[in-house]
C-alpha positions as CSV (number, residue, x, y, z in Angstrom):
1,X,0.0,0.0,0.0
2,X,0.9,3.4,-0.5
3,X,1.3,5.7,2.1
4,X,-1.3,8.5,0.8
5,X,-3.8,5.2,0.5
6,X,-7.3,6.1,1.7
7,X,-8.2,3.7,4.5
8,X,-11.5,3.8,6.6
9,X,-10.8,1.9,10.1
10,X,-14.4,1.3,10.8
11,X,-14.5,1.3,14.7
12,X,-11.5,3.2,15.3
13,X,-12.5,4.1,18.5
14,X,-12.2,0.8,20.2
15,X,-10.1,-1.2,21.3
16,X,-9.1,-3.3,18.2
17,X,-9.7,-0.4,15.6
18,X,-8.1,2.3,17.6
19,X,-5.3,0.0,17.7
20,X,-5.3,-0.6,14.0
21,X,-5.5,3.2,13.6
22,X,-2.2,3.8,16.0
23,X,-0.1,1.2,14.1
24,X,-1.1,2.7,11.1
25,X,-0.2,6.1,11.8
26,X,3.2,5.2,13.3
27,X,3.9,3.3,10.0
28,X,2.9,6.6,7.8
29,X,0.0,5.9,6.9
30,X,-1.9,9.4,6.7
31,X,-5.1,9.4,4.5
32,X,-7.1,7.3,7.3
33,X,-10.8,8.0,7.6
34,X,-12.7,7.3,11.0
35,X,-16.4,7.8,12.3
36,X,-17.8,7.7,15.6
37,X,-21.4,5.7,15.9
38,X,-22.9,9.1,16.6
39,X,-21.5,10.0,13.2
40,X,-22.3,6.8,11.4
41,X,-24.7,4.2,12.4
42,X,-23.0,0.8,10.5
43,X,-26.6,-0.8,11.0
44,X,-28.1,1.8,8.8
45,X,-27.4,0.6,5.2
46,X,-28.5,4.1,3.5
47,X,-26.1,5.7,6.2
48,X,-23.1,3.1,5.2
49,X,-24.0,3.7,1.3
50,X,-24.2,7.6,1.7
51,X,-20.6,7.5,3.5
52,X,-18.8,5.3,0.8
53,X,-20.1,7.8,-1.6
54,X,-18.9,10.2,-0.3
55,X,-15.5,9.5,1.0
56,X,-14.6,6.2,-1.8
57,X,-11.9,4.6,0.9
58,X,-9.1,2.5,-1.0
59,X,-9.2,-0.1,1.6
60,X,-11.2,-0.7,4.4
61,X,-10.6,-2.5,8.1
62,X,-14.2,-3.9,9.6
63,X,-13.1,-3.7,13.3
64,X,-16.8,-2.5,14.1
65,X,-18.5,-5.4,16.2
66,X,-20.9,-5.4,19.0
67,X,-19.0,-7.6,21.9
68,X,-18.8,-8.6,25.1
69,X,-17.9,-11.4,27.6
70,X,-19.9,-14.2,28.9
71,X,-22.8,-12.4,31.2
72,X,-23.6,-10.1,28.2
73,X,-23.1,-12.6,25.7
74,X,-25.7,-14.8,27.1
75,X,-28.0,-11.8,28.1
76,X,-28.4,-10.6,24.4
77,X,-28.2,-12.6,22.4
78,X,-30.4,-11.6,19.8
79,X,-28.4,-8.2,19.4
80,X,-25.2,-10.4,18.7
81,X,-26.5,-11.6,15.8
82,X,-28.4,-9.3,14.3
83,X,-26.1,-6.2,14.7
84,X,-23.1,-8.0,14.1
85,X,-24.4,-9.7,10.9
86,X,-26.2,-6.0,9.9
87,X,-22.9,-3.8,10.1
88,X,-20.8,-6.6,8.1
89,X,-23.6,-6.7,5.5
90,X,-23.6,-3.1,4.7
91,X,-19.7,-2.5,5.1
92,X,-18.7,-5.3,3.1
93,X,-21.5,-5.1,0.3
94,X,-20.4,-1.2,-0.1
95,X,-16.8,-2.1,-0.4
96,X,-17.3,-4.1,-3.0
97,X,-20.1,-2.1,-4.9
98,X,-17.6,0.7,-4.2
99,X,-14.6,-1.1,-6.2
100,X,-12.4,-1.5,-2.5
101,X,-8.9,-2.4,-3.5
102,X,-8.6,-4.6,0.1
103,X,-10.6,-5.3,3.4
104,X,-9.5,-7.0,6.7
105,X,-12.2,-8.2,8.4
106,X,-11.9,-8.6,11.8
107,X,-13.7,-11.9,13.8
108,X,-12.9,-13.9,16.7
109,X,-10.9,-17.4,17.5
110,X,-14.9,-18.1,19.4
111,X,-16.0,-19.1,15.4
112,X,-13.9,-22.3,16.3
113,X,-16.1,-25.2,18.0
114,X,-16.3,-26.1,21.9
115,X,-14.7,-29.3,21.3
116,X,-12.1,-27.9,18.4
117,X,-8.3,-29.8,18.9
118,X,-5.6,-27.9,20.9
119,X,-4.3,-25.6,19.4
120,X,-6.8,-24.8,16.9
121,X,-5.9,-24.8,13.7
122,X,-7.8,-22.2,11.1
123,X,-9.0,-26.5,9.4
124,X,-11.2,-26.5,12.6
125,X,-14.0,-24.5,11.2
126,X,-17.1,-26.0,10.3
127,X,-16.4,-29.0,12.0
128,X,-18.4,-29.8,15.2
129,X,-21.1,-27.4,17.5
130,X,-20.1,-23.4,18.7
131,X,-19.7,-23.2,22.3
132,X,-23.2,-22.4,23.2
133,X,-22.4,-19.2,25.6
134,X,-21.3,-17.1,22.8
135,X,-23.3,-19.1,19.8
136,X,-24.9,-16.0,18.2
137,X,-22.0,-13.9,17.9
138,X,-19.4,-17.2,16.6
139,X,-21.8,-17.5,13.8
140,X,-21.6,-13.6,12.9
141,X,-18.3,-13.8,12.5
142,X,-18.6,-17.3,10.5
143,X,-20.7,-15.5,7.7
144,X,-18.3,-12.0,8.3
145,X,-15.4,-14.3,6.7
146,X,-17.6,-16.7,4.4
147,X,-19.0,-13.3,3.0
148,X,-14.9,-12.3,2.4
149,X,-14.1,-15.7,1.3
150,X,-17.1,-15.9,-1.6
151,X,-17.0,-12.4,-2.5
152,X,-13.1,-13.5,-3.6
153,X,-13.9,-16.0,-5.2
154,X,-16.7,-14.7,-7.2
155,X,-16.0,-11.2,-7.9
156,X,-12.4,-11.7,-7.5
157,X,-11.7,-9.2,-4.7
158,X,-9.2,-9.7,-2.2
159,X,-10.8,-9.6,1.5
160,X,-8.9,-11.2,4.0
161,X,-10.2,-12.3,7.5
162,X,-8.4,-12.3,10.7
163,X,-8.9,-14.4,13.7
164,X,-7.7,-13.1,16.7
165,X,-7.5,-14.7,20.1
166,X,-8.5,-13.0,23.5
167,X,-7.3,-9.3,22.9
168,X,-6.5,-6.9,25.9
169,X,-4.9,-3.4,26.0
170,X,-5.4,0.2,25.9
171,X,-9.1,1.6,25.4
172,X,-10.5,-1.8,26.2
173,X,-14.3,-2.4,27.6
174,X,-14.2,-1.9,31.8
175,X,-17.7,-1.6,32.1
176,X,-18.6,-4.9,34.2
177,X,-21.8,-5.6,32.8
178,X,-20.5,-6.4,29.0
179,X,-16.6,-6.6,29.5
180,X,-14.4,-9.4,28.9
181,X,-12.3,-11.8,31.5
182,X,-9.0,-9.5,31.8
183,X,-10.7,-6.1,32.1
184,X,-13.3,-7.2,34.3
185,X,-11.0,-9.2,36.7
186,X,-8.5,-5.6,36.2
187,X,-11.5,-3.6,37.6
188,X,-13.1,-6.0,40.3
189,X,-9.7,-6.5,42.0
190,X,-9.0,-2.5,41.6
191,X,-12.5,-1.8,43.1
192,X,-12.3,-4.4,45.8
193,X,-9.0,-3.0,46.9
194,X,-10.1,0.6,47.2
195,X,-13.5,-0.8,49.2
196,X,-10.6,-3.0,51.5
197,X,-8.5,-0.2,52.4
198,X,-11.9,2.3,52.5
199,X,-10.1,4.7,49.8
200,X,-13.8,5.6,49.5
201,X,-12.8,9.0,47.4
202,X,-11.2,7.1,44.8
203,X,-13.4,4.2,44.4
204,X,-16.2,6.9,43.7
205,X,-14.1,8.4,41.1
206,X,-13.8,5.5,39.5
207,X,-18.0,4.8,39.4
208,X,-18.2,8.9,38.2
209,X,-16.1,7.7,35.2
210,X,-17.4,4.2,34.3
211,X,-21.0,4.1,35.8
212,X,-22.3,0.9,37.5
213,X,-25.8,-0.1,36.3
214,X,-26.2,3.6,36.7
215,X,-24.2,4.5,39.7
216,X,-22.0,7.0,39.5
217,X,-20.5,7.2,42.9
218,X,-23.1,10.0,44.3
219,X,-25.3,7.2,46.3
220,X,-24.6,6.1,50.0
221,X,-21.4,3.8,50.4
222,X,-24.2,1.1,51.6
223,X,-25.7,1.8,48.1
224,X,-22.6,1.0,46.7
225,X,-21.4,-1.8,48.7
226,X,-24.4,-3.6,48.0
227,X,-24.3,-3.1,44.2
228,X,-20.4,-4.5,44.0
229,X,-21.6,-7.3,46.2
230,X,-23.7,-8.1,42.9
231,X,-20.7,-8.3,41.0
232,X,-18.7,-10.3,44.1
233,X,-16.6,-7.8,45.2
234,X,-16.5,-7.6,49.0
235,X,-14.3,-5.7,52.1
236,X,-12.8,-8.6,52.6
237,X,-12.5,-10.7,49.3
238,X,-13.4,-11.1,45.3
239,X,-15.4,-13.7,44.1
240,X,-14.5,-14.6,40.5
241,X,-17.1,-16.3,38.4
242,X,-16.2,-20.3,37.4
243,X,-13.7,-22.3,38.7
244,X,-10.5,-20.8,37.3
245,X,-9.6,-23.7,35.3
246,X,-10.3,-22.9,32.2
247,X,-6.8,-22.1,30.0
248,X,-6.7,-19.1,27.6
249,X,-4.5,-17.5,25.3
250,X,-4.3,-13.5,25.6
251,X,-2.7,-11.1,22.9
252,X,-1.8,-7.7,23.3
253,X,-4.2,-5.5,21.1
254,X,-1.2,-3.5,19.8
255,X,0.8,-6.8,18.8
256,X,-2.9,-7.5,17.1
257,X,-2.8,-4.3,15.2
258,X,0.7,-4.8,13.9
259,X,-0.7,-8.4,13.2
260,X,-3.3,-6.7,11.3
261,X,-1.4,-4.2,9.2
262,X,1.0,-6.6,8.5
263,X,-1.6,-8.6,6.6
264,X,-2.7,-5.7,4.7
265,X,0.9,-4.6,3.4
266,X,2.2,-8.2,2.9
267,X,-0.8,-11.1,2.3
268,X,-3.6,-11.5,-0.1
269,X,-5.8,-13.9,-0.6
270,X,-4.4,-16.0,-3.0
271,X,-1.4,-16.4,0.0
272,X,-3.8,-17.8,2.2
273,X,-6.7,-19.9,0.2
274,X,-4.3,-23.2,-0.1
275,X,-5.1,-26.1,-2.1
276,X,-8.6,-27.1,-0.8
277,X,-10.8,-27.1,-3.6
278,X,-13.4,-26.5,-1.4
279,X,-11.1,-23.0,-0.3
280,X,-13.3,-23.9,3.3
281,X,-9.9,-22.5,5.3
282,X,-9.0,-18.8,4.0
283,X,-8.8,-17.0,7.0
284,X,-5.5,-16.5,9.5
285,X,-5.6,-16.7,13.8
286,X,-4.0,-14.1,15.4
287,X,-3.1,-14.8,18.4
288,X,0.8,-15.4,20.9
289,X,0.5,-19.2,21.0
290,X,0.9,-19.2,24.7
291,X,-2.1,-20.2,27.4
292,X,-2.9,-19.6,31.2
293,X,-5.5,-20.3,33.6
294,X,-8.1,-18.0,34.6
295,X,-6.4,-18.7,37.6
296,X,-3.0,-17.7,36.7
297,X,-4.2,-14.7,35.4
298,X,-5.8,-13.9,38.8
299,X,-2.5,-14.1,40.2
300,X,-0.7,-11.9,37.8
301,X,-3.6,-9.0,38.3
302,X,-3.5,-9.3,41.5
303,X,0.5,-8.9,41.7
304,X,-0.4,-5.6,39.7
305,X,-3.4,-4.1,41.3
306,X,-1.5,-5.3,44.5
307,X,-4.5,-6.5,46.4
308,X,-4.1,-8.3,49.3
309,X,-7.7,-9.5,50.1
310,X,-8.9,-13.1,49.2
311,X,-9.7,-14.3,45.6
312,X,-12.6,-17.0,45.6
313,X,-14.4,-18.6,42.9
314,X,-18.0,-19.4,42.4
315,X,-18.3,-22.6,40.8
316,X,-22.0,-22.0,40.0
317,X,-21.0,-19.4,37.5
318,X,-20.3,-20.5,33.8
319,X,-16.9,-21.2,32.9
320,X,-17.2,-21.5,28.9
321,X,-14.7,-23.8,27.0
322,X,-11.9,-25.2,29.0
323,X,-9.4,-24.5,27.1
324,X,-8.7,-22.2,23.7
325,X,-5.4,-22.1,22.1
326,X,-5.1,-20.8,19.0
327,X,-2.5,-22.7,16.5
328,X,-0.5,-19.6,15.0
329,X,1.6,-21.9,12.7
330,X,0.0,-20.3,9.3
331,X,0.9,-16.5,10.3
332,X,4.2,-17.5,12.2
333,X,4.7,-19.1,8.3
334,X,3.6,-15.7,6.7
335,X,6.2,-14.1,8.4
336,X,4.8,-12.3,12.0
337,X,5.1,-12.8,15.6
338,X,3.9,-11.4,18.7
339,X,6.4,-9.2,21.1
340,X,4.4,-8.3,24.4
341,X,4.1,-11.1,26.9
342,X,1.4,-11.4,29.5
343,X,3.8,-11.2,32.2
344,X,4.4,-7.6,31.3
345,X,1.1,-6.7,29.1
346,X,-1.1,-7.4,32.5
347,X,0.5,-4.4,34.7
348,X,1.4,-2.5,31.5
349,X,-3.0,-2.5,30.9
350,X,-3.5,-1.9,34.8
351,X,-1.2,1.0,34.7
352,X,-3.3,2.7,31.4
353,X,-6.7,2.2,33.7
354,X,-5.4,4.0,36.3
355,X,-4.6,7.1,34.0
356,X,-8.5,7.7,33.9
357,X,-9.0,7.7,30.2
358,X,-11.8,6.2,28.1
């Protein structure tokens, strides 16, 4: 690509497209286009059409999804599906009614199924059923690729998708009623440390920034203590939800972005399609190729946040699939490899919450 290319990130504000958008900019890349939902409702296919009309991007990163973790995931599940499957509908079908020279399309290692072999290779799709927790938004991201994957073969355009593993980093979701395992763990130990060492003027700073089911710090502490009992943080302990068994694989979101960008300036489609005649495996994981137990990872947040309460787990709670690893053999081939390691990534996204930014 050339560096004057005209490139719309869509979701550039979170935390996989602002990523993208960062890496992007470093690299010289300086014709990007972004919009805010306020400024551009993805679901509104008159809206999407009107936009590529207007602004004819060169190439286009779909890093817009509606997402969440397991409580939210299994709360609405209808909005999983239908949004997700409405924004890549109108973003892709504009790109290639609008003659888009390349899109990276941006899904998740959940497309894989429950019971897929360890590591998962990109073969596994297809093969056996979805982990049923996060069903509706695995097959989203199933048709989000199979859309790239037979608009290349018929029209002959060259859409790659992405896979990547459990992302954490910088502008990622702390709200705990839709966030994912690493944020949500980073802000139930941070709150249940303030609420042990009653650092009451902080820990209402932190509601006033990122609301709780609508509490923004201003109610009575036994308000508050009552509603982060809800979400098992206590005076004197955390209760985590599962059993901390489960093993997962973690990836910095700025080692995805350079991931990401790295696919658009070095791999098309005819790199990654193979031999199958059937072309069923076109798509690439993303991801470190190293695991940890939900456990483990308790460990290291709490090392960071430095909370010295107890850390429980309810065993009543969901744990999801009990192990994911992604096999990263294909892009390791392609020529890419991850640089942050969870060791350092955990304290280095704990040290970015406490800056107060959103």
């Amino acid at each position: 690509m050339e560096k004057n290319t005209k490139i719309y990130v869509a979701g550039h504000r979170g935390l996989v497209g602002s990523a993208i958008w960062r890496n992007l900019q470093q690299k010289g890349y300086h014709n990007l286009v972004g919009r805010t939902h306020a400024e551009l409702d993805l679901m509104d296919a008159m809206a999407v059409k009107r936009f590529f009309d207007d602004e004819q991007p060169q190439v286009v990163v779909l890093a817009a999804a509606h997402v969440g973790g397991i409580m939210a995931n299994l709360k609405y599940r209808a909005d999983f599906i239908y949004q997700n499957l409405q924004i890549q509908q109108n973003v892709i079908g504009e790109s290639w009614r609008h003659g888009v020279k390349k899109l990276l399309f941006l899904g998740s290692t959940c497309i894989y199924p429950r019971e897929a072999p360890q590591p998962i290779p990109e073969t596994a799709l297809l093969t056996a059923p979805l982990e049923y927790t996060n069903e509706p938004y695995a097959i989203a991201k199933i048709a989000g690729l199979k859309m790239c994957e037979s608009f290349n073969l018929q029209y002959g355009t060259n859409y790659i998708a992405v896979m990547p593993t459990n992302l954490y980093g910088p502008r990622d979701n702390f709200n705990l009623e839709t966030s994912h395992v690493m944020p949500a763990m980073i802000r139930k130990m941070h709150l249940a440390r303030l609420l042990n060492e009653n650092r009451w003027d902080e820990l209402r700073a932190d509601l006033a920034l990122r609301p709780v089911e609508g509490n923004d710090g201003s109610t009575g502490s036994d308000e508050i203590t009552a509603l982060l009992a809800r979400y098992g943080i206590y005076h004197d302990r955390l209760l985590l939800w599962g059993t901390g068994r489960p093993i997962r694989e973690f990836l910095w979101s700025d080692d995805m972005a350079d991931a990401s960008v790295y696919c658009l300036e070095h791999i098309d489609f005819d790199d990654v399609r193979g031999t199958d005649p059937d072309v069923r495996n076109c798509h690439i994981n993303i991801g470190s190729g190293v695991e940890i137990t939900i456990a483990q990872l308790a460990q290291l947040v709490k090392q960071a946040v430095n909370y010295r309460g107890r850390v429980e787990w309810d065993a009543t709670k969901p744990d999801g699939t009990l192990r994911k690893l992604t096999d990263v053999s294909k892009l390791h081939s392609l020529g890419w490899r991850h640089t942050m390691e969870i060791e350092d990534g955990v304290p280095a996204l704990y040290n970015w919450y406490l800056k107060g930014e959103k």
